[in-house]
KEKEBA-754379 format. One record per atom (N, C-alpha, C): x, y, z; residue in three letters. Coordinates in pm, whole numbers, plus 50000, padded with zeros to 5 digits. Layout:
// residues N
XYZALA
...
// end
This chain:
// residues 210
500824988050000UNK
500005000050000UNK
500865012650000UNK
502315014050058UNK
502835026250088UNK
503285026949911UNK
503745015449874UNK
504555019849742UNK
503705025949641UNK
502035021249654UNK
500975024449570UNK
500475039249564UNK
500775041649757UNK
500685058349776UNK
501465065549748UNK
502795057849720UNK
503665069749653UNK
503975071449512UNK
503345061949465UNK
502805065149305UNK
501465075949273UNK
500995069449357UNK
500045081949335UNK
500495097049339UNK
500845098349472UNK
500945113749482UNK
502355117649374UNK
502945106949333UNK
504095111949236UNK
503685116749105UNK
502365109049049UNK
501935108148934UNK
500945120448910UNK
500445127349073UNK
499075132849065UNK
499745147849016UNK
498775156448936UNK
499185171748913UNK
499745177349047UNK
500385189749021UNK
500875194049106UNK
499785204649149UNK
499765211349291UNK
498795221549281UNK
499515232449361UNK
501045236749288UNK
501805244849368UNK
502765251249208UNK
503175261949283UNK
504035268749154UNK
502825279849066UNK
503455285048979UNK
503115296748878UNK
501505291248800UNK
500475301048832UNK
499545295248792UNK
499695299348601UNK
499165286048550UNK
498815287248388UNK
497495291948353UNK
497945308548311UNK
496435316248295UNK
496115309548178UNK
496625305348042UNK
496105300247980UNK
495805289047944UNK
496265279848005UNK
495245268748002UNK
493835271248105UNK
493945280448229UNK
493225280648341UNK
491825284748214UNK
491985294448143UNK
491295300348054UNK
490895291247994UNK
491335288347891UNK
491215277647803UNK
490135265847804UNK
490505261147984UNK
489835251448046UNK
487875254348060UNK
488015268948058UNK
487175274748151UNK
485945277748025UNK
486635275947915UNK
485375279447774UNK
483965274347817UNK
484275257747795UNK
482975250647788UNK
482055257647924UNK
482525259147971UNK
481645263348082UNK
481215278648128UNK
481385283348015UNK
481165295148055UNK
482105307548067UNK
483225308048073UNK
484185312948091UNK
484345310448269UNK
483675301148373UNK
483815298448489UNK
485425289548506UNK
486315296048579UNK
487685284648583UNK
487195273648712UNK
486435266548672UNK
486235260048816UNK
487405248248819UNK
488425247448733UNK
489855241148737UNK
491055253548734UNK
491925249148828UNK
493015259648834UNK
494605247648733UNK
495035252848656UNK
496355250748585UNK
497425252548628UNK
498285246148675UNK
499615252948708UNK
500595244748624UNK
501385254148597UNK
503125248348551UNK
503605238148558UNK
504415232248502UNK
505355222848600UNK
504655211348627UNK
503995204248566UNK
503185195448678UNK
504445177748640UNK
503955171748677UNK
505295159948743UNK
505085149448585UNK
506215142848600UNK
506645133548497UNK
505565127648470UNK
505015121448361UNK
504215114048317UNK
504715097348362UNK
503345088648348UNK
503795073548399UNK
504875067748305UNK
505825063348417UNK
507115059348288UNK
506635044248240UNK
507565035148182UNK
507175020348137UNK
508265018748226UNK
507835004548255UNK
507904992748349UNK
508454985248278UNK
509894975648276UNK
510574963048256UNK
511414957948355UNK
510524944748411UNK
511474939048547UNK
511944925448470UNK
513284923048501UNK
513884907848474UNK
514074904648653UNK
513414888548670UNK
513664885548782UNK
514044871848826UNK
515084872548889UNK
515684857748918UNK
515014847549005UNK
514724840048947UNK
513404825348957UNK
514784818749025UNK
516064817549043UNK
516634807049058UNK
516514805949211UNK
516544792849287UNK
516564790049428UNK
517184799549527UNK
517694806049491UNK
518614811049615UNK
518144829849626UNK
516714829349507UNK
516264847249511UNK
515054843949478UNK
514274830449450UNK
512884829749445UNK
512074834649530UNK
512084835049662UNK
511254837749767UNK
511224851249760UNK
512444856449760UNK
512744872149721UNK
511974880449629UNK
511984873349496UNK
511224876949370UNK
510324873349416UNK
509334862649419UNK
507964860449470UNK
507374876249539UNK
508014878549649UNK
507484888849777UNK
507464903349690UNK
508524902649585UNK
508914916349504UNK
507524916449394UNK
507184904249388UNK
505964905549260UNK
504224912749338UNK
504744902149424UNK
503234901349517UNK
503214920049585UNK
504064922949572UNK
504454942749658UNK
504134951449521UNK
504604948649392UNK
504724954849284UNK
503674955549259UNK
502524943749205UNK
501624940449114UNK
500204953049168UNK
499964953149270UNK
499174964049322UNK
499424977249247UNK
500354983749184UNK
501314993849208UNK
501254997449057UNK
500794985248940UNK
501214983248825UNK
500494993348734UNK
499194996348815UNK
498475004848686UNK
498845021248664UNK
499855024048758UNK
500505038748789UNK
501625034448718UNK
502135025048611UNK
502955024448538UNK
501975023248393UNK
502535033748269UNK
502015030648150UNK
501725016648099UNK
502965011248107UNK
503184995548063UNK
504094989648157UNK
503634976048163UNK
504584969448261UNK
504924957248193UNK
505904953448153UNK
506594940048105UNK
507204931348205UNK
507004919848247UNK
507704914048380UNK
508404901848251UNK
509834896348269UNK
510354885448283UNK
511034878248353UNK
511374867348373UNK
511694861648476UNK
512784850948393UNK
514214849248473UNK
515484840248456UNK
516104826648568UNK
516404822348474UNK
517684811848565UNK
519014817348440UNK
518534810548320UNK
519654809448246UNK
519274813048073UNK
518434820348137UNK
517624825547994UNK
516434831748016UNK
516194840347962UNK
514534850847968UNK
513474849747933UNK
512774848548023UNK
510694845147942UNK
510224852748029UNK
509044857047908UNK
508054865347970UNK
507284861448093UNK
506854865948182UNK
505844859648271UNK
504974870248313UNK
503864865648379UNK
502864869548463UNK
502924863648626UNK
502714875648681UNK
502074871248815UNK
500924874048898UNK
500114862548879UNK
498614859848894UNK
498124854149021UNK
497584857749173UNK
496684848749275UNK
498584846549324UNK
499434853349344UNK
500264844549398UNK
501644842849308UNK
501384837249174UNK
502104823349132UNK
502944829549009UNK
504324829548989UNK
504974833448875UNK
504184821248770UNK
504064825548620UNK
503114825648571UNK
504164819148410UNK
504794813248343UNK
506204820348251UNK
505374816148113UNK
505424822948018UNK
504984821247864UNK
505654810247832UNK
506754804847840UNK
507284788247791UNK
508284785647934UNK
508994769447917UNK
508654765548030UNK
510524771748089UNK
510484770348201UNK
512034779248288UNK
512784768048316UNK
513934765448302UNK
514784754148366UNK
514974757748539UNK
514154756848626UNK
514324759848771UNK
516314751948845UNK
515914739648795UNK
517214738148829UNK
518704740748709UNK
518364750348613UNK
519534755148529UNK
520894762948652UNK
521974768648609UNK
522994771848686UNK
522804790248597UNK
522494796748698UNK
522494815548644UNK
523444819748541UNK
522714820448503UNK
523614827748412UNK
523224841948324UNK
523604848648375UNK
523224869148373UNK
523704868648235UNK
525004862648174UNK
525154871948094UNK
524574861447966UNK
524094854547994UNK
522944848247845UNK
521844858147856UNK
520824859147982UNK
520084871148040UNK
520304880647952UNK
520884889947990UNK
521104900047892UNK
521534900447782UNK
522154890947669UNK
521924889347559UNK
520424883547512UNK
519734876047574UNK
518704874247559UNK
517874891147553UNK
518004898947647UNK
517144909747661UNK
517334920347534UNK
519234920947487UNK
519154928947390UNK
519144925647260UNK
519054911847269UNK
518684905347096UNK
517124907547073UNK
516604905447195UNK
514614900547141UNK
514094912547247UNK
514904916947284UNK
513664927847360UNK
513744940047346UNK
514814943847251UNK
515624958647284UNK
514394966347196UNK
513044965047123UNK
512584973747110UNK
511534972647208UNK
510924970047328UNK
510764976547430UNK
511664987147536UNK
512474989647524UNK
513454994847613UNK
513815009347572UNK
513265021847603UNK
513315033247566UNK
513415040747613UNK
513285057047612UNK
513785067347672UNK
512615067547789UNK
511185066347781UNK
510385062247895UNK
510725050448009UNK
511315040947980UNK
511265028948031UNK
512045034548141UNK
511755025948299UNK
512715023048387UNK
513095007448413UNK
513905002448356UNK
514624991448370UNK
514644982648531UNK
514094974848569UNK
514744971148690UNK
514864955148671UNK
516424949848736UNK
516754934548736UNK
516454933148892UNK
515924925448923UNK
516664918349067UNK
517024907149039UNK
518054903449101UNK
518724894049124UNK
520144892149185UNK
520804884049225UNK
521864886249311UNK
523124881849216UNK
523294881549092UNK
524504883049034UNK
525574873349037UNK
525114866849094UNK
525964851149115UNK
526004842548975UNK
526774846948893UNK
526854842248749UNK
527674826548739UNK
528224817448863UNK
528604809848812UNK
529774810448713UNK
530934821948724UNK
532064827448683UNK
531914824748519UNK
530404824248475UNK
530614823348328UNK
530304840148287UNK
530754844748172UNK
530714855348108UNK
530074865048171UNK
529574881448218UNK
528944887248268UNK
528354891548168UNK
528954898448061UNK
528364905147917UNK
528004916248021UNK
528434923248084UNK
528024938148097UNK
528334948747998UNK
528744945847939UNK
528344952947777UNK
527394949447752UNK
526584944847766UNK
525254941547711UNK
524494947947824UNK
524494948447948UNK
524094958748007UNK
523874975948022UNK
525334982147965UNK
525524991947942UNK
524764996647816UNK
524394988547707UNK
523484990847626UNK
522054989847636UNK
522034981647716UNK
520434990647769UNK
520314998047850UNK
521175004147945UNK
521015014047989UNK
521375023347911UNK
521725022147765UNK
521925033947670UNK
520845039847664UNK
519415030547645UNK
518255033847612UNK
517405033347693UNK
517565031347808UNK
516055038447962UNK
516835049947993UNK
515885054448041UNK
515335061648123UNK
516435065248269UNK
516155047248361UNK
516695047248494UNK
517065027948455UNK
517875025348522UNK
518545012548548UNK
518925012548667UNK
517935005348763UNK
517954996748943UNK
518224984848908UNK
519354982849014UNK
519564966949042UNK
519064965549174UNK
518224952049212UNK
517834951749330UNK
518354940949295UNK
519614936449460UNK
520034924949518UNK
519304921749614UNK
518754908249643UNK
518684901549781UNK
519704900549894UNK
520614896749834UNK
522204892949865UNK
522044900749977UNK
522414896550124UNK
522794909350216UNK
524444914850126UNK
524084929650188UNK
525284937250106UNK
526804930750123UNK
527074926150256UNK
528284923050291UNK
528884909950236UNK
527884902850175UNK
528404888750057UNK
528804895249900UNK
527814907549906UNK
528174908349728UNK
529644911849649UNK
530214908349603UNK
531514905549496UNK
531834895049628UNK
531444889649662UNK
532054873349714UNK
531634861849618UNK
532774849849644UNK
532584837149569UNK
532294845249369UNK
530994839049369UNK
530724843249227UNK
529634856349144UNK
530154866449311UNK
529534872949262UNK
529844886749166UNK
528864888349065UNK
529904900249017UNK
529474911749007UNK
528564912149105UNK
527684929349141UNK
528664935649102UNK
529954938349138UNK
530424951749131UNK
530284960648956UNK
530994947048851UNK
530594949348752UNK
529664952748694UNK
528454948848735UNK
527054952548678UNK
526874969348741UNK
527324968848861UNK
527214979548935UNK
527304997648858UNK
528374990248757UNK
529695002448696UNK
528405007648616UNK
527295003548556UNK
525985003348475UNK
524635012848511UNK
524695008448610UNK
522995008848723UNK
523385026048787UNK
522405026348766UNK
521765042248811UNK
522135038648991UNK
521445026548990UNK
521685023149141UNK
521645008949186UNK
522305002649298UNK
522444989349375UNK
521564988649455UNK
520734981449516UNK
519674985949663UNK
519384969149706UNK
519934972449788UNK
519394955249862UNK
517884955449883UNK
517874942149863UNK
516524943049855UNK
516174924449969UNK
516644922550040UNK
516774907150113UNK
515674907750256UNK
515634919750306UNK
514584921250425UNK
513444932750378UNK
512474927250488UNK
511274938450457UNK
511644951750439UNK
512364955450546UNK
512604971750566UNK
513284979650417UNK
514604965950370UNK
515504968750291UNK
514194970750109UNK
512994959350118UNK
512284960350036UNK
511914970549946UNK
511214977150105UNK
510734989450094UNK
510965003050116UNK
512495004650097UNK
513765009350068UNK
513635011949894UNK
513864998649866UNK
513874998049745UNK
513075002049629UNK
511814996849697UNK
510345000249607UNK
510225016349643UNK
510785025549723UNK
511015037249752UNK
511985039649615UNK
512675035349592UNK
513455041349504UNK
512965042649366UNK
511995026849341UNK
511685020849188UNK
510805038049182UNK
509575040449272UNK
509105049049255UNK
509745066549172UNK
510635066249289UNK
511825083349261UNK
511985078949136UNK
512755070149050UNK
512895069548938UNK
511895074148834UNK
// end
């Protein structure tokens, strides 16, 4: 509910700053020349588009699950919302009553792999991904020391908007063993743990500011 209220009031006109005599006017024809609407300036960003990639693999499912079930409320204060979901490759999904949802079927027990992920995203998806879009991955970056392709990252953040990485990972594991946050890091507008409630909604604080 908080992340939903802060879409709202992000999305809603502003009713502060330099009033617009002419639209105030303008507004005011049909009726008479009565302004019973006031215009002002400045009023706030329009709804951006929505693209989440989210890691289905065992060790950030529960994570993603809780991130869908917080989001999905939240979705119609986004123009468009595209959700996909990874282990070791990208499909579309839905999340419906609960339940990640995937357009063809996910290898649950595949080994992560980010940087097929993002060649997957900029071969078949890169014409969703635009100067509206805000980009967000979660996942914890544990690539299994195969390829990162953060070049392939940096190119879609050529083309949004905003690029969030939300980790589960508590912060103090990430670039441990196989992880290679830092690299992806060099990319992202921003890092935000995302592993406890508080840290969640931290985060979904941020998806919003974007």
């Amino acid at each position: 509910q908080r992340v939903t209220a802060r879409l709202r009031r992000r999305l809603a006109p502003r009713k502060t700053g330099r009033l617009d005599f002419r639209r105030t006017i303008r507004a005011a024809v049909p009726r008479g020349g009565v302004p019973f609407e006031r215009h002002y300036r400045g009023r706030r960003p329009g709804a951006p588009d929505l693209v989440a990639l989210c890691d289905l693999s065992a060790s950030t499912a529960i994570a993603t699950g809780f991130f869908l079930s917080v989001l999905t409320p939240a979705t119609p204060y986004f123009r468009r919302v595209r959700l996909f979901g990874f282990v070791d490759r990208l499909v579309e999904i839905e999340f419906a009553e609960g339940q990640v949802r995937p357009a063809a079927p996910i290898d649950l027990m595949a080994r992560s792999d980010f940087g097929r992920v993002l060649k997957d995203l900029v071969a078949d998806q890169v014409a969703i991904l635009g100067s509206d879009t805000v980009l967000l991955v979660l996942g914890d970056a544990r690539n299994n020391r195969r390829p990162p392709r953060a070049d392939l990252l940096a190119t879609a953040r050529a083309r949004v908007r905003r690029l969030l990485w939300l980790n589960p990972d508590p912060p103090e594991r990430w670039n441990s063993g196989d992880s290679v946050i830092a690299t992806y890091a060099r990319h992202a507008d921003a890092v935000v743990a995302c592993g406890t409630l508080a840290e969640l909604d931290r985060a979904l604080a941020a998806v919003v500011k974007l």
